[in-house]
VEXLUMPA-496990 format. One line per 5 residues: their letters; for each residue z, x, y of C-alpha. Coordinates in Angstrom, 3 decimals, padded with zeros to 6 digits. Layout:
A> Z/X/Y ~ ...
//
This chain:
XXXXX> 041.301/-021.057/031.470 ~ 042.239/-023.485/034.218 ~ 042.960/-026.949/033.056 ~ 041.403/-029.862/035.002 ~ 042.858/-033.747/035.436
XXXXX> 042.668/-035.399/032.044 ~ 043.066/-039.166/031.249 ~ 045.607/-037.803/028.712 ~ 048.531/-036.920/031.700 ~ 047.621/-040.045/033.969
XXXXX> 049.748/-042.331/035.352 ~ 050.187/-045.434/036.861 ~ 052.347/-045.370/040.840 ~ 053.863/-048.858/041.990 ~ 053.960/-048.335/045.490
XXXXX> 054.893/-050.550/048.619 ~ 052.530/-049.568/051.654 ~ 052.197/-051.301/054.963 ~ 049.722/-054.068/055.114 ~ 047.675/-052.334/058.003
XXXXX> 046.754/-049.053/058.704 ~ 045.728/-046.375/056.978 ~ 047.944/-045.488/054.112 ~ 045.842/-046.491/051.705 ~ 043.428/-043.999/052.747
XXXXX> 045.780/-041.712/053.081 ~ 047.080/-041.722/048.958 ~ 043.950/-041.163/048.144 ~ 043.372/-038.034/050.351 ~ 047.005/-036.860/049.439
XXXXX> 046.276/-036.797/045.522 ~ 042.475/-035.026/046.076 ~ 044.353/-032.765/047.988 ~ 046.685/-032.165/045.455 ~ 044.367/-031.885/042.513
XXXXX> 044.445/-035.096/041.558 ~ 041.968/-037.818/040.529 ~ 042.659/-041.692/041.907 ~ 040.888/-043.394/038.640 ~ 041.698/-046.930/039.894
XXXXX> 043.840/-048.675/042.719 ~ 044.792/-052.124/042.130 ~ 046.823/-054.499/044.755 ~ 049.384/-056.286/042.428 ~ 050.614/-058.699/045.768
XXXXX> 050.241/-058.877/049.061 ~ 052.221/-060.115/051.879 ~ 052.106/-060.172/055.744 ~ 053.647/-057.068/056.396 ~ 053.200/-054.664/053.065
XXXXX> 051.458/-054.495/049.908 ~ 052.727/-053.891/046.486 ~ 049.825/-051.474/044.830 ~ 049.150/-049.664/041.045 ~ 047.720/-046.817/041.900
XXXXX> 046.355/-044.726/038.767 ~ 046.011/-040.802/039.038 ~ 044.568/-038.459/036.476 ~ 046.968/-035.625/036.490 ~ 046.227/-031.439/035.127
XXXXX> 049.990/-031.715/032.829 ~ 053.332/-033.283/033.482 ~ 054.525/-031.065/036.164 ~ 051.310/-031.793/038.332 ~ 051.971/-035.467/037.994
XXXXX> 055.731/-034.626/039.306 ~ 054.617/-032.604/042.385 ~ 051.492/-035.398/043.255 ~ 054.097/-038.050/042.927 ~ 056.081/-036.123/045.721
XXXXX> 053.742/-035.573/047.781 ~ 052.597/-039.790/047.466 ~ 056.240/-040.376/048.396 ~ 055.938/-038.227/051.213 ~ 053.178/-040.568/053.468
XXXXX> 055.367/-041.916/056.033 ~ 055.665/-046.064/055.539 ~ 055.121/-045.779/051.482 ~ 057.663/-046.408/049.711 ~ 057.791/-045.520/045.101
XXXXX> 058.843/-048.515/043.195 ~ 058.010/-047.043/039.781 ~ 056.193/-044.387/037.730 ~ 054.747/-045.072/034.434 ~ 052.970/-042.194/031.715
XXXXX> 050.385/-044.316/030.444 ~ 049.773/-042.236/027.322 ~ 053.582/-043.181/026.693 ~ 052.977/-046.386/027.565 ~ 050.413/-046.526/024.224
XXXXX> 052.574/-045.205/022.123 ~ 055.477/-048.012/023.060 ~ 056.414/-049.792/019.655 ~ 054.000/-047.593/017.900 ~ 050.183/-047.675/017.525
XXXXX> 049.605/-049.904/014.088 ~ 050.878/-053.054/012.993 ~ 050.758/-054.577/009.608 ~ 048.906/-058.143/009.502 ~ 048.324/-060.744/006.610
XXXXX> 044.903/-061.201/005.316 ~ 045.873/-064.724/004.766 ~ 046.896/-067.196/005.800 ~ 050.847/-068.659/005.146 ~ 050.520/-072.225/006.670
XXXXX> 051.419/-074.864/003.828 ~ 054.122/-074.323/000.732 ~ 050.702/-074.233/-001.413 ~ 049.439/-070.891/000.183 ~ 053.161/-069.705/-000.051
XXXXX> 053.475/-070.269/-003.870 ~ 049.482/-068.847/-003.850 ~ 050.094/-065.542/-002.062 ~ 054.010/-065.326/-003.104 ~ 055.789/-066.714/-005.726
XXXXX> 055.048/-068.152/-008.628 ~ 051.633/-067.955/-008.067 ~ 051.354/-063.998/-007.668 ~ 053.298/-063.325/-011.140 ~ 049.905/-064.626/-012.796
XXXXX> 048.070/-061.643/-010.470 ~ 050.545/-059.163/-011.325 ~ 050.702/-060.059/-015.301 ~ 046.880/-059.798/-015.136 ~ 047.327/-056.138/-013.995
XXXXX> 049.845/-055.236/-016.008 ~ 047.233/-056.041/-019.034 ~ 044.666/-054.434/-017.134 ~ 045.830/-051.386/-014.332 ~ 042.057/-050.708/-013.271
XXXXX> 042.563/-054.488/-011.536 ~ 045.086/-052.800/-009.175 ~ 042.151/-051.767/-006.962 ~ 040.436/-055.278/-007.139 ~ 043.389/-057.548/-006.556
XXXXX> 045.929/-055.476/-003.851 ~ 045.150/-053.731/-001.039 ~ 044.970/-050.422/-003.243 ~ 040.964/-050.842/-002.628 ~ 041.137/-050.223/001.021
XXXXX> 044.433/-048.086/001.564 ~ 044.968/-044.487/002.138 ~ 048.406/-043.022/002.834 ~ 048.453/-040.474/005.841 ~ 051.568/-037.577/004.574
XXXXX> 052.264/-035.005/006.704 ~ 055.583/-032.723/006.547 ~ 055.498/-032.175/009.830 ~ 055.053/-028.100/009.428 ~ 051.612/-027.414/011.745
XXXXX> 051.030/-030.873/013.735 ~ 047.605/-029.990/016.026 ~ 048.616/-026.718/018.607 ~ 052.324/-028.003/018.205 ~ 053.527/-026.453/015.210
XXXXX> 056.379/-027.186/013.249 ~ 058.025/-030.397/014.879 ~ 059.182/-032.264/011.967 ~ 058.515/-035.832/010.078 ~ 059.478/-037.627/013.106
XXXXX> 057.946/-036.055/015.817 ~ 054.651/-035.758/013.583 ~ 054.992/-039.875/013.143 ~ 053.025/-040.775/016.645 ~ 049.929/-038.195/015.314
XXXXX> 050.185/-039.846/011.896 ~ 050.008/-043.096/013.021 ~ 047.274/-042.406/015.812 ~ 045.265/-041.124/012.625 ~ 045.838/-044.429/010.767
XXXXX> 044.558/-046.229/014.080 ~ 041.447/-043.856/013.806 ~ 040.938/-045.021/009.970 ~ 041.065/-048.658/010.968 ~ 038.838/-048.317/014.021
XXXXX> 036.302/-046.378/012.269 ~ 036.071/-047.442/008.913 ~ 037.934/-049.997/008.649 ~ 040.366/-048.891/005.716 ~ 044.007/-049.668/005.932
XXXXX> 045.549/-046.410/006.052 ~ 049.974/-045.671/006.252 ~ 051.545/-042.803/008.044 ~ 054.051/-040.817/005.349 ~ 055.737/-038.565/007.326
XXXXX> 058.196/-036.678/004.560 ~ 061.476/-035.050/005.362 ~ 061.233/-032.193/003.271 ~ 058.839/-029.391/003.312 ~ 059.513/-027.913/000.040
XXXXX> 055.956/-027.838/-001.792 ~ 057.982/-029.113/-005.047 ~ 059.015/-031.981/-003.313 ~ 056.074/-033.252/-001.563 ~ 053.642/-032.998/-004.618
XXXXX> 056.336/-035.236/-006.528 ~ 057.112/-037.630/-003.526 ~ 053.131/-038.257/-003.558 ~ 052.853/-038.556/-006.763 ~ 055.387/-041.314/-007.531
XXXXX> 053.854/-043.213/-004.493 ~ 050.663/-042.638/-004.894 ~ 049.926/-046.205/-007.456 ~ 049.785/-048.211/-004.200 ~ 046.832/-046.032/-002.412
XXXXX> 043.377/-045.389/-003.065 ~ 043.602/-042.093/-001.425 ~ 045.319/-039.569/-000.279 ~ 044.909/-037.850/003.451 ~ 047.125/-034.753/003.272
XXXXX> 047.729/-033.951/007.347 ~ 049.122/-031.340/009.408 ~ 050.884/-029.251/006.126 ~ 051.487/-025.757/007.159 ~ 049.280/-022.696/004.886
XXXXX> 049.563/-021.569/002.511 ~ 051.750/-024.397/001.183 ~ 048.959/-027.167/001.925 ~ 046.482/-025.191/-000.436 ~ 048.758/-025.704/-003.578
XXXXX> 050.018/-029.144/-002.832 ~ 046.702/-030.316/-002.689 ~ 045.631/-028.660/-005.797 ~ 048.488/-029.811/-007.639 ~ 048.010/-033.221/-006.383
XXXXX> 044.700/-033.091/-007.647 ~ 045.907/-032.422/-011.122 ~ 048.124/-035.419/-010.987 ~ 046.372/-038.356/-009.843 ~ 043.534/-039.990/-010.597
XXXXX> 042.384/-041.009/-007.009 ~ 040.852/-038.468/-004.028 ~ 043.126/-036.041/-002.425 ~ 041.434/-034.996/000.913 ~ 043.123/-032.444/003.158
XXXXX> 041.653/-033.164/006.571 ~ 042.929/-030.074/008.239 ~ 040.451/-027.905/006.209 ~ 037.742/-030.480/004.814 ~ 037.276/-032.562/007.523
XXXXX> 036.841/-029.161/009.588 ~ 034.540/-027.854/007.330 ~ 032.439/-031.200/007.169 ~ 032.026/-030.961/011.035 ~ 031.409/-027.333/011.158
XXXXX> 028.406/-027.280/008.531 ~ 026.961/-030.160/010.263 ~ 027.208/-028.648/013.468 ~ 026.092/-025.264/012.114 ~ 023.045/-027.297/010.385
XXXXX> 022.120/-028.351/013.599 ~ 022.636/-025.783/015.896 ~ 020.388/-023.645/013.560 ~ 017.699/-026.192/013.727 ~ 018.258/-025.560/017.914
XXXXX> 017.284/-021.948/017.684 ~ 014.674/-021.953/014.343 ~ 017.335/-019.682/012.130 ~ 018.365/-020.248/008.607 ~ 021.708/-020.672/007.217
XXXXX> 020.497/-018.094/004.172 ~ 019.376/-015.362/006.671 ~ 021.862/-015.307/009.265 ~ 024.993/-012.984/009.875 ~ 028.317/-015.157/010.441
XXXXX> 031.378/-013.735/011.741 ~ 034.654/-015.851/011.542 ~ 037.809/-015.727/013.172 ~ 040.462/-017.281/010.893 ~ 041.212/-017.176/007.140
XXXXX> 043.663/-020.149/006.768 ~ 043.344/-023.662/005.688 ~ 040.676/-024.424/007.745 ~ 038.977/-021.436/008.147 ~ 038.872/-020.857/004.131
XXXXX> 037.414/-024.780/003.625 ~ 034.913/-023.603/006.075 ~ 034.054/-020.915/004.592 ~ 033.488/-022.218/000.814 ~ 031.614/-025.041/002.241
XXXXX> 028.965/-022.446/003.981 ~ 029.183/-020.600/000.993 ~ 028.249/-023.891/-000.941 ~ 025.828/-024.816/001.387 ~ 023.719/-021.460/001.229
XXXXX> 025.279/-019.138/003.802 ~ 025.045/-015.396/002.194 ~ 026.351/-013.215/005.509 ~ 029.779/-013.948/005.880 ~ 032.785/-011.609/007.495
XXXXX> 035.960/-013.089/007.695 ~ 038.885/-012.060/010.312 ~ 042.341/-013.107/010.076 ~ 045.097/-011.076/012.848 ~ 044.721/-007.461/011.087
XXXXX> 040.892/-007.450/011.054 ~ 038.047/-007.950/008.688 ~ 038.942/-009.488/005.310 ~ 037.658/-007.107/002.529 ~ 038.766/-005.678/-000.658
XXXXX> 040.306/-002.075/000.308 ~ 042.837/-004.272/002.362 ~ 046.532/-004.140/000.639 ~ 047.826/-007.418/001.559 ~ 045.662/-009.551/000.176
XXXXX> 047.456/-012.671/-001.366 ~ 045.365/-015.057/-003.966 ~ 043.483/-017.000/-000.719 ~ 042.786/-013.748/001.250 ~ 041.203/-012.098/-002.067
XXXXX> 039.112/-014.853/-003.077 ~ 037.564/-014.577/000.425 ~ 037.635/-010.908/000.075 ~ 035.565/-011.234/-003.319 ~ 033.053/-013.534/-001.948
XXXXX> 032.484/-012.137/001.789 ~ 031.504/-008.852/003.544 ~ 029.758/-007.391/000.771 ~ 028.978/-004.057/002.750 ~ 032.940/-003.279/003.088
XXXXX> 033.231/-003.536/006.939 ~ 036.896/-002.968/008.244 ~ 036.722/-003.015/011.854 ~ 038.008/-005.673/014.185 ~ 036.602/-009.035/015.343
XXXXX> 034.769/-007.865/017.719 ~ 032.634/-005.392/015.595 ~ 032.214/-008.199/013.356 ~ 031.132/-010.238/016.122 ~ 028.450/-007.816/017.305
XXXXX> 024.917/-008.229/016.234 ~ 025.893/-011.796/014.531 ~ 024.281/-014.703/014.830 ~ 027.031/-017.042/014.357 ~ 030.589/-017.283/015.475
XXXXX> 032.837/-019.765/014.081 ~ 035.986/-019.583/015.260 ~ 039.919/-021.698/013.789 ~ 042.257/-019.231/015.055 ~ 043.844/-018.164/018.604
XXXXX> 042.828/-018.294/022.230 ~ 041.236/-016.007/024.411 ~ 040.291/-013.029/021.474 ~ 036.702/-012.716/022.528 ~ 035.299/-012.386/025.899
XXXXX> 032.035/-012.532/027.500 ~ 030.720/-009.717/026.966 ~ 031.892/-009.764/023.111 ~ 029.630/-012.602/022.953 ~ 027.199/-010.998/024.882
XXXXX> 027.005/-008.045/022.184 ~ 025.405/-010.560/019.448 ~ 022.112/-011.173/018.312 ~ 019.023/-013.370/020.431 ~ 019.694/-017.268/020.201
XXXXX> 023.974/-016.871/019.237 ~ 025.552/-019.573/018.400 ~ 029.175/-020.006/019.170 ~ 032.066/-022.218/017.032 ~ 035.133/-021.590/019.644
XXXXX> 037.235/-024.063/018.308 ~ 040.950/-023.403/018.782 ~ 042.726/-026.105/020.628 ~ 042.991/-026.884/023.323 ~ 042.500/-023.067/024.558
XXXXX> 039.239/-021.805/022.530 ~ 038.920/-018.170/021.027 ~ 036.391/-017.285/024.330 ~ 035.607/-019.387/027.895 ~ 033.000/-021.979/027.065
XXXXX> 031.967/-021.067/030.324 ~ 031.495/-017.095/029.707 ~ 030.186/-018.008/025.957 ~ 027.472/-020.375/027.501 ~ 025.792/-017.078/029.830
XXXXX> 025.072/-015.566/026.686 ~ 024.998/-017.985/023.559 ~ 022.163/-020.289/022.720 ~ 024.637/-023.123/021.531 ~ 027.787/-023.284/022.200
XXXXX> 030.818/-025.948/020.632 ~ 034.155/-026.522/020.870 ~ 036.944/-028.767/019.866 ~ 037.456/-030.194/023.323 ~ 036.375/-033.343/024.829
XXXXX> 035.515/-031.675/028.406 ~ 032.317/-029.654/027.198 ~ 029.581/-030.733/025.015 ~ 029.646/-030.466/021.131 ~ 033.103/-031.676/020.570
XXXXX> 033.343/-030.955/017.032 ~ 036.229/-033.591/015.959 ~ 037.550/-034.491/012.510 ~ 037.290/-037.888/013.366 ~ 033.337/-037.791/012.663
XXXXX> 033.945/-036.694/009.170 ~ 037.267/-038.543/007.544 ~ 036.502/-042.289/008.090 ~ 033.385/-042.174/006.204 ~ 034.077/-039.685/003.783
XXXXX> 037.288/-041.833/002.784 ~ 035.276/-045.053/002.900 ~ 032.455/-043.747/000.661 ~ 034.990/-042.725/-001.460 ~ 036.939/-045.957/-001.684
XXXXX> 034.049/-047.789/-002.354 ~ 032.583/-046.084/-005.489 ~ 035.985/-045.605/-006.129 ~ 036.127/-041.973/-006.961 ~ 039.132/-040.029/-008.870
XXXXX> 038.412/-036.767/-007.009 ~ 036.852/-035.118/-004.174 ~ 033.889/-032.000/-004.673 ~ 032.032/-029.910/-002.750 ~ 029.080/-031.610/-003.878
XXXXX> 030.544/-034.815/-002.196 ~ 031.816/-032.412/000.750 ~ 027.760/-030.952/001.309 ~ 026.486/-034.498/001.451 ~ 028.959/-035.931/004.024
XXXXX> 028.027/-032.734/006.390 ~ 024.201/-033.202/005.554 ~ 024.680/-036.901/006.497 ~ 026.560/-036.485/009.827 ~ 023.719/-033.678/011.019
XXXXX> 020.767/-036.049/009.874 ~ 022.609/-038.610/012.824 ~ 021.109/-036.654/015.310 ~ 017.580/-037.272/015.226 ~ 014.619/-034.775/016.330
XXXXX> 014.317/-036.588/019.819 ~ 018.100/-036.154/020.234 ~ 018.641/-032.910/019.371 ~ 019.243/-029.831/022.112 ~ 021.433/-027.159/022.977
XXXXX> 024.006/-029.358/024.348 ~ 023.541/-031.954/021.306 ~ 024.002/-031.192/018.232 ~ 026.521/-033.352/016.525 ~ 026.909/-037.305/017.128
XXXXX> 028.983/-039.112/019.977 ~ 032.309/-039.907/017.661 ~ 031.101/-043.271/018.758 ~ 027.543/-043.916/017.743 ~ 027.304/-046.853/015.241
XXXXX> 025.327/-044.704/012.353 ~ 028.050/-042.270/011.945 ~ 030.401/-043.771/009.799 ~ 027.775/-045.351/007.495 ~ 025.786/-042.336/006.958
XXXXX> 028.524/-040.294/005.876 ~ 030.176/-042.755/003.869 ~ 026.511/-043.971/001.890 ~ 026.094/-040.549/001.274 ~ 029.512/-039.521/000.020
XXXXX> 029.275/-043.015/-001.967 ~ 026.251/-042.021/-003.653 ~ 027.150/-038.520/-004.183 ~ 030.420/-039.594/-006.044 ~ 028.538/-042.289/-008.175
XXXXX> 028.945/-041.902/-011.852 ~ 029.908/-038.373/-011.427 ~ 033.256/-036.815/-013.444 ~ 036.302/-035.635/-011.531 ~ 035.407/-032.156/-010.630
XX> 037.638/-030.388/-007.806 ~ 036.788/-029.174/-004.339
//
């Protein structure tokens, strides 16, 4: 699938041009030519004979930008002072800052906020630990911990190339909810190692976002985790997903008049997001499920099932099937895809039921054209920003996280999982709802409150029970 100009490879050209004339004109009909989008053009000074100008270009990838930069330099009389990546330009210094909630003017507020005056704070805990989340930033903090092992389509990069993601997360948290959240990117990515390096941190947070952990790995650290603490333990990667997805799902079903109960899902995918997913739907009502992972249907005559893969096995495809995707695909009503680009064309989508509705969610190249899905399917989403129905994480975590911090909950379950998705598809009202809308702008103002009220009051009073 062709790429087009995205914000996220623009950049900024100083150039020198002649004061009269037509090169001005003439960058702008260069770049078109070239693919490019001119998204502003500022003139930074001026003089008698030339002009100094910013001109900013929304570019397909890095080696477009190169090859419209040439051809820029190219225009006879203009002259490149400088090129600047404005997405690295954000990232200069880092995204997040820490700030003091007070203020440190006088020697009193010193002795107040520091010494000797914090000693009386700290004793007071010490007598009583449930204080820690009333009297320290443990009410409102979540630590972000990645190892680095599957950071978005990258893969396995590491602690400190997974720090910029980490810390655009925390950004997200702040922005959104506004809960102080800390990027813990580990260097280690032995499961032994991160449960304990969580644990022994984990007295300063009031939750825990696990991020970007490889499978299967991620699926026992965050049940051991579980075990051991005594505040949430949320793996984004498959609960956010699955949040987004049902809602979504809830939604799109509304679209067409078709109930979760009755219809026939096939999914492509049966690791950590695609199994949240699918115990969520399961939770949620959904009765029809095959799920495909790289050698085909998921079902219990398969030999290499491993503990994940047979709980899906055991609670999926009930008639046995033990085709491929695409049989699974044909005559369904629903695909949800978390796996690989390109696996289903057209006319596989073509092949299911009246009114399909189509999850194509692998990033940033989805399992089938939105374009070729959209002649055939009903509803169509993805998890890019270029079509309609973005379905993005960031709808789900900041309230879930912020209803849980508030009733401050020990523990995360389904129950609490089911509400934040109800919550998120109840955003879009009757009036709003269509083909082409059926999950919130990440943006509206209800989002975040809805999901977090409802997570709030699912967790109220409840015991720790697990996800």
């Amino acid at each position: 699938m062709a790429s087009v100009p995205s914000v996220s490879y623009s950049i900024t050209v100083r150039l020198e041009v002649p004061a009269g004339g037509r090169a001005v004109s003439q960058i702008t009909h260069v770049v078109e030519n070239a693919g490019g989008i001119v998204t502003a053009l500022d003139v930074n000074t001026a003089a008698h004979t030339s002009l100094r100008i910013d001109v900013t270009i929304a570019t397909r990838d890095t080696e477009h930008a190169e090859s419209i930069v040439a051809a820029v330099g190219a225009i006879e009389g203009v002259r490149i002072h400088k090129v600047s990546d404005r997405t690295f330009l954000m990232h200069l210094g880092g995204k997040i800052e820490m700030r003091s909630k007070v203020p440190l003017r006088t020697r009193d507020e010193l002795s107040m906020a520091y010494t000797p005056g914090v000693a009386r704070v700290s004793l007071a805990i010490a007598r009583n630990p449930e204080d820690v989340r009333r009297l320290t930033v443990k009410r409102n903090s979540v630590a972000v911990v990645t190892d680095g092992s599957a950071v978005l389509g990258l893969g396995n990069i590491g602690p400190e190339a997974a720090l910029p993601v980490m810390e655009g997360k925390a950004a997200l948290f702040k922005r959104f909810a506004d809960i102080d959240a800390w990027p813990i990117c580990l260097d280690t990515q032995d499961t032994d190692e991160i449960v304990r390096t969580v644990q022994i941190i984990a007295p300063a947070f009031g939750g825990i976002n696990l991020e970007d952990i490889s499978a299967p790995r991620c699926f026992e650290v965050e049940a051991r985790l579980r075990e051991l603490l005594d505040i949430p333990v949320f793996h984004d990667d498959q609960h956010g997903t699955a949040i987004c997805v049902l809602a979504a799902l809830t939604n799109a079903l509304r679209v067409v008049g078709k109930n979760l109960a009755e219809v026939r899902i096939a999914m492509a995918g049966a690791g950590a997001a695609g199994s949240a997913i699918l115990r969520l739907l399961l939770h949620a009502g959904a009765r029809n499920v095959v799920v495909c992972d790289y050698h085909g249907a998921v079902h219990r005559g398969r030999d290499d099932l491993d503990d994940s893969l047979r709980w899906i096995a055991d609670h999926t495809n009930a008639e046995g099937y033990a085709g491929d995707l695409r049989g699974a695909v044909k005559g369904a009503d629903v695909f949800i895809g978390v796996s690989a680009p390109g696996i289903l064309t057209g006319d596989d989508i073509a092949a299911m039921n009246d009114d399909a509705i189509v999850f194509a969610l692998a990033n940033p190249e989805p399992e089938v054209s939105p374009d070729a899905a959209r002649e055939h399917a009903a509803v169509v989403a993805t998890g890019r920003s270029d079509y309609p129905n973005q379905i993005n994480n960031v709808l789900a975590f900041p309230g879930v996280f912020r209803g849980l911090l508030d009733a401050q909950a020990d523990g995360v379950s389904q129950g609490m999982l089911l509400a934040a998705a109800q919550a998120l598809a109840a955003v879009v009202t009757d009036d709003e709802l269509g083909p082409n809308y059926i999950v919130p702008s990440v943006f509206h103002p209800d989002v975040t409150h809805a999901v977090a009220a409802a997570v709030r009051e699912a967790a109220g009073g409840r015991p720790r029970t697990e996800a």
